[in-house]
N, C-alpha and C positions, 0 to 999 in steps of 0.2 A: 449385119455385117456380111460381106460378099466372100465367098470363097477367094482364096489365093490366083487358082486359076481364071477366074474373071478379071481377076485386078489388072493380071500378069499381060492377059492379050492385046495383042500389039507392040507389045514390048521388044524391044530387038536383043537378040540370044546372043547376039556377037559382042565380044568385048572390042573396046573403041579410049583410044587414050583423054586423056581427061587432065582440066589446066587447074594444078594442085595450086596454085594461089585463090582463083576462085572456089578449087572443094572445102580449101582449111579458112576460106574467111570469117567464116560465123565464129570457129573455134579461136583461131589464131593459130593455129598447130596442126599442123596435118596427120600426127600421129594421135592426137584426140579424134580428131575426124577418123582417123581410119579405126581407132577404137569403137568408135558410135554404131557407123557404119557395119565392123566385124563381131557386136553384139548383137545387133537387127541382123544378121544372116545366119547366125546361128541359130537364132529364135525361128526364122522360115524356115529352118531347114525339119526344126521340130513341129512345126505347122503344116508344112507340106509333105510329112510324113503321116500324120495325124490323119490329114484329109483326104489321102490317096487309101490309109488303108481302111478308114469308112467306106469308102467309095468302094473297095473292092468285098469288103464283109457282105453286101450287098447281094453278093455272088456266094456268101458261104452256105455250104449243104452241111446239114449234122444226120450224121448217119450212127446208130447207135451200136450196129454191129461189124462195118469196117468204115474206117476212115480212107476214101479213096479221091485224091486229086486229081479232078477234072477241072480243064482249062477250057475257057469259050472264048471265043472272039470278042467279046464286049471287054471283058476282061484286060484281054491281051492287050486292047486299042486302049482303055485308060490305062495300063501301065505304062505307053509308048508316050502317051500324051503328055502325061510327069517327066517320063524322061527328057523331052523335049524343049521341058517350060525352060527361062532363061537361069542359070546361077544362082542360086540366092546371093549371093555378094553382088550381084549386077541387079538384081531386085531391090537388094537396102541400099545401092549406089542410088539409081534411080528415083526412089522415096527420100534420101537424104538432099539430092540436089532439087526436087522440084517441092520440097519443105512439107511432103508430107511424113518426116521422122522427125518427133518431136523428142529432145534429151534434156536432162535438166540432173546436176553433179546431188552429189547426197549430203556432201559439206564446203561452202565457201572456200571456194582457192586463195590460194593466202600466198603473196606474192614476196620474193626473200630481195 
């Protein structure tokens, strides 16, 4: 499985309006849709926490007699580059409309 930041590139960071009868077709409901969607953003946002602070442990020094932080450039540039990636909500937008979010309910909707 590829890191988040490989998936992510080329992706465009800007938010851009979107035609809510095509997002909520699959669902019929745009407030399902945007549930789907705002559970898939949450989940990267603990993904792309997870992977940034691997990324940066990398860097970590253990020092047994002080604990002294020191910052390096490499450092620096993968925390800027996180900062950069696009929204995680514009990340699950983007996976929801090109079908790669896959959802499926936990009990059959029961129609009144």
């Amino acid at each position: 499985m590829t890191d988040i930041k490989s998936r992510v590139q080329g992706l465009d960071p800007n938010i851009r309006a979107r035609n809510i009868k095509a997002l909520s077709k699959e669902t019929g409901n745009i407030y399902e849709t945007l549930n789907i969607i705002a559970k898939r953003a949450n989940h990267l946002v603990g993904d792309i926490k997870h992977e940034l602070n691997k990324k940066l442990e990398e860097f970590a020094i253990s020092s047994d007699a002080i604990e002294e932080i020191s910052e390096n450039k490499e450092q620096i540039e993968i925390s800027k580059f996180y900062e950069r990636l696009p929204n995680p909500a514009l990340i699950a937008t983007e996976e929801y409309t090109s079908g790669d979010l896959f959802h499926k309910y936990k009990e059959k909707r029961q129609h009144h």
